[in-house]
C-alpha positions in Angstrom: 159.2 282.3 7.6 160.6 279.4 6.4 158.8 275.8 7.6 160.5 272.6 7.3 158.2 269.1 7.1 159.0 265.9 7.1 157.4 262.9 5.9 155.9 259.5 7.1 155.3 255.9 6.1 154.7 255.3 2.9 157.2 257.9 1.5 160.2 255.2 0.7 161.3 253.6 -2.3 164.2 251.9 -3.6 167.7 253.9 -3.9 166.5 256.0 -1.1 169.4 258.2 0.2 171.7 256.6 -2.2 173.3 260.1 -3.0 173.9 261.2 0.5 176.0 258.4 1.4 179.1 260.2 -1.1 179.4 262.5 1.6 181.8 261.3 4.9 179.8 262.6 7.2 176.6 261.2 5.8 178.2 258.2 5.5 179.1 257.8 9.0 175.1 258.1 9.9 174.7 255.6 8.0 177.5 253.2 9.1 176.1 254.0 12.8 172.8 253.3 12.0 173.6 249.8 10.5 175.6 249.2 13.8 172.7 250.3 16.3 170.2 248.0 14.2 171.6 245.0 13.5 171.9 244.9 10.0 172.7 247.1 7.0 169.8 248.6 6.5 171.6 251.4 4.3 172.0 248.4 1.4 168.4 247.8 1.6 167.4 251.4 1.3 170.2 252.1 -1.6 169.4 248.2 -3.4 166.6 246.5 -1.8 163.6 245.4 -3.6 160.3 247.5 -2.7 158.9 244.7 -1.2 162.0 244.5 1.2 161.3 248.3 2.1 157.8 247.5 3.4 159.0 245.7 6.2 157.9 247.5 9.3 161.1 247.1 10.5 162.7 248.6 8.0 160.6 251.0 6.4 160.0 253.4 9.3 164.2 253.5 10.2 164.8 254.0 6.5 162.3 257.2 6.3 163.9 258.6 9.5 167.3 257.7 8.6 167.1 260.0 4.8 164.9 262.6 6.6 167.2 263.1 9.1 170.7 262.8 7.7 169.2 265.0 4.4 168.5 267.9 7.0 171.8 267.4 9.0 173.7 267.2 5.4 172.3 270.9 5.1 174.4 272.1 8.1 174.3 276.0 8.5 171.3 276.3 5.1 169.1 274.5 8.2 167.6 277.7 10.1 163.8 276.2 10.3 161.4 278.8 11.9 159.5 276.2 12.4 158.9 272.3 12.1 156.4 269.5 11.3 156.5 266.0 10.8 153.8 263.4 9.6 153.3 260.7 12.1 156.7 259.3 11.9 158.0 262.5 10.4 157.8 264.1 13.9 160.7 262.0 15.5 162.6 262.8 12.0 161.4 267.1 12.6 162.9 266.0 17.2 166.3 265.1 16.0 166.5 267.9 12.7 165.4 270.6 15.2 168.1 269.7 18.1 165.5 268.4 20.7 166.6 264.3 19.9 169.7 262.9 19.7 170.5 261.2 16.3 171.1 257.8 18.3 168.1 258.2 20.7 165.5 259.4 17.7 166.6 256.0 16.2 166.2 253.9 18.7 163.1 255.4 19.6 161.8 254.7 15.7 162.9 251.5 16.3 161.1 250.1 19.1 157.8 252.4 17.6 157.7 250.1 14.2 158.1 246.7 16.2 155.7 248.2 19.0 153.2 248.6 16.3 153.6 245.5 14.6 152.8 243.8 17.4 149.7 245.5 17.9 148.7 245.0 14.3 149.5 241.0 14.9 146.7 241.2 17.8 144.0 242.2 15.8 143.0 242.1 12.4 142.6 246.1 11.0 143.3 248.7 8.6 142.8 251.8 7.0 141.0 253.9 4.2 141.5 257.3 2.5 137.7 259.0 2.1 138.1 261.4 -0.6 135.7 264.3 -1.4 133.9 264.8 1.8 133.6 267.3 4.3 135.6 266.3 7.9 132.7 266.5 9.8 130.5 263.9 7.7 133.4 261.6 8.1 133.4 262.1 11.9 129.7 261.9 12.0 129.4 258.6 10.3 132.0 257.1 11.9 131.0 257.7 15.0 127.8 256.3 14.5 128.9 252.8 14.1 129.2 249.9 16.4 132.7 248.6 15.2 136.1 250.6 16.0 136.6 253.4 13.5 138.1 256.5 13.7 139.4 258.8 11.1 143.2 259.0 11.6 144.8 260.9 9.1 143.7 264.3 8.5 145.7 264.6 5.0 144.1 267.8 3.4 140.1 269.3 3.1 138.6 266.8 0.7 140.8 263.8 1.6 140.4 262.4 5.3 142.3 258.7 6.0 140.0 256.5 8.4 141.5 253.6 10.7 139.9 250.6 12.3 139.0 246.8 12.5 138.1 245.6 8.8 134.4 245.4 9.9 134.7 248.5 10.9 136.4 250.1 7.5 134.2 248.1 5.9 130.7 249.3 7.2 132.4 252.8 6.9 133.3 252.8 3.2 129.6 251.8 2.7 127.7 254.2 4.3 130.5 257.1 3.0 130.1 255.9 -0.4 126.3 256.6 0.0 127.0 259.7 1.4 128.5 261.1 -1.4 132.7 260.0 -1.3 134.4 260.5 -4.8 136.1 257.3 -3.4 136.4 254.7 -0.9 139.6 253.2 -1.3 140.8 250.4 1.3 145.3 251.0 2.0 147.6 248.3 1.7 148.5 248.9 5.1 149.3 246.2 8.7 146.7 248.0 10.8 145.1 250.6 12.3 147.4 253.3 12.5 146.3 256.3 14.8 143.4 254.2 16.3 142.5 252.8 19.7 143.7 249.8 18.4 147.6 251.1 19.0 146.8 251.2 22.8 149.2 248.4 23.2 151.8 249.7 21.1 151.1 253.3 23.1 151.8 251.4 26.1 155.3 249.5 25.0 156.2 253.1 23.5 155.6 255.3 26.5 158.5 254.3 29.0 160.9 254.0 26.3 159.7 258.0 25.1 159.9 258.6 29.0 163.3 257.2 29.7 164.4 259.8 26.7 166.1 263.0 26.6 164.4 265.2 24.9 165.3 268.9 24.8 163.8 272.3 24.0 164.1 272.3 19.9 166.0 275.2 18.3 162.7 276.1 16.6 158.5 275.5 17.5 157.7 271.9 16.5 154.0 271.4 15.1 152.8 268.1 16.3 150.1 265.8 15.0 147.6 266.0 17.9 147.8 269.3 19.1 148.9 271.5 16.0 149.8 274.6 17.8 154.0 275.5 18.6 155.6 273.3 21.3 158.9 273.9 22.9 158.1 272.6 26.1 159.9 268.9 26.6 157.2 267.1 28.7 154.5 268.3 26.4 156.5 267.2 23.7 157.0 263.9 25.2 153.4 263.5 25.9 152.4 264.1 22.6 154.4 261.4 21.1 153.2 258.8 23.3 149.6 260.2 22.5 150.3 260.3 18.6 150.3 256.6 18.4 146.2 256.3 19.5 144.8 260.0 18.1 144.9 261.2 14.6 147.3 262.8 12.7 145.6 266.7 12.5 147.9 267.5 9.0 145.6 269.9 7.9 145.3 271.7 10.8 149.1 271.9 11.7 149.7 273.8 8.3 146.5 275.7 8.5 148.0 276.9 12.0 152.1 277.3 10.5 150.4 279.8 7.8 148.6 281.8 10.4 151.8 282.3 12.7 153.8 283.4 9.4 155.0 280.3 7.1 155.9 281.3 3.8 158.0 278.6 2.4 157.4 275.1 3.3 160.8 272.5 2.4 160.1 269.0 2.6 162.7 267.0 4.2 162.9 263.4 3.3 162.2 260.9 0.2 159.1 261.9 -2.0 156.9 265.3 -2.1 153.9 264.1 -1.0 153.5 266.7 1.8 154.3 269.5 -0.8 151.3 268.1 -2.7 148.9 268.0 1.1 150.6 271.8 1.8 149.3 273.3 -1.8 145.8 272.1 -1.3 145.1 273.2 2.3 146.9 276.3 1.2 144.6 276.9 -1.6 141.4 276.1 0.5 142.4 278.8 3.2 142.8 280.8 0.5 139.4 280.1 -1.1 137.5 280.3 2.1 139.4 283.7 3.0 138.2 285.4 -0.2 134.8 283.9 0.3 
């Protein structure tokens, strides 16, 4: 069965869908997209400085926008089984699998980023990727202290992201270090992704996800907090608005896509970083099968 993912923040780079805008059809997306946002973001994604593609504002639009119009350029060698996006990757896997419009999914990334940025503005926070500890002592310790922190990003067995005021991250990468982490390492990121610090984006975000159509997909989507298949158009819509506050459960959605049948994962969008996250959490459920 054939499983199509599609990446998040963090994935973008300079020259980013340069290539698909040679085709006419690609090219409109991208004509429409600058018209919907404001600005021409295509020049920044095909000539703009990196620093220029970290913008909030831009960076999320520009990961949808190759994600999206990469899959679409595909036409009939698109039949997904199935479907999986990393945090923002899920509204790029909505409009791929026919349950977003193309217009509507933008928009809706869109308002997300500045929704987001505002929350980050409110309160001082970050993240940091815990590598070479077991899930569970992550959890453990972070639940044990005072501050906000949360772990966020469930990347892969052995590499856990945690999200929370800089207190917080701080304290955490401490006591983790003590407790055996191979590393520690702070992200160059706003805020607190996938924390109870993004209530107040969660809040902006819901009535715009609300006031939505969003349709049955053409295939099971995987979502980030409840990795089983989804069809179902309220659930799906739920889940978004929930994504912004809960973790991203990576792991666990392509721990579940092998066990219903995935064969051959195809990422969709700029990079190959979720290749890289599919191999290893392959190769553990492989390991702990045999063991």
């Amino acid at each position: 069965m054939k499983a199509y993912v599609f990446p998040g923040q963090g994935a973008q780079f300079s020259g980013m869908g340069k290539a698909l805008y040679q085709d006419p059809a690609s090219k409109d997306l991208f004509e429409q997209a600058n018209e919907i946002m404001g600005f021409r973001i295509s020049d920044i994604m095909f000539e703009g400085t990196d620093e220029a593609l970290k913008q909030t504002n831009v960076t999320q639009p520009a990961i949808f926008l190759h994600s999206v119009i990469l899959a679409l350029s595909l036409k009939e060698n698109f039949k997904p089984d199935m479907v999986a996006g990393h945090s923002l990757g899920e509204f790029s896997a909505l409009v791929a699998a026919k349950a977003l419009q193309f217009e509507d999914g933008l928009r809706l990334v869109m308002a997300r980023a500045n929704a987001m940025q505002r929350a980050c503005e409110l309160q001082p926070s970050t993240m940091a990727a815990i590598l070479g500890l077991a899930d569970d002592v992550v959890e453990r310790i972070c639940a044990e202290i005072d501050e906000v922190v949360v772990p966020a990003n469930y990347n892969c067995p052995g590499q856990l992201v945690i999200s929370g005021s800089i207190e917080g991250i701080d304290l955490a990468c401490a006591k983790l270090t003590e407790a055996g982490a191979k590393r520690a390492l702070k992200l160059n990121v706003g805020g607190a992704f996938h924390s109870p610090l993004m209530e107040p984006a969660r809040i902006e975000l819901q009535q715009a996800i609300e006031n939505t159509i969003i349709l049955s997909p053409l295939c099971p989507i995987y979502q980030n907090v409840d990795p089983r298949p989804n069809t179902d158009p309220a659930q799906i819509k739920a889940n978004l608005i929930t994504q912004l506050t809960d973790a991203v459960r990576w792991t666990q959605t392509i721990e579940q896509m092998l066990a219903d049948g995935a064969t051959e994962f195809t990422e969709v969008g700029p990079g190959n970083v979720l290749q890289g996250l599919v191999k290893k959490v392959n190769r553990a459920a492989v390991t702990n099968s045999a063991g």
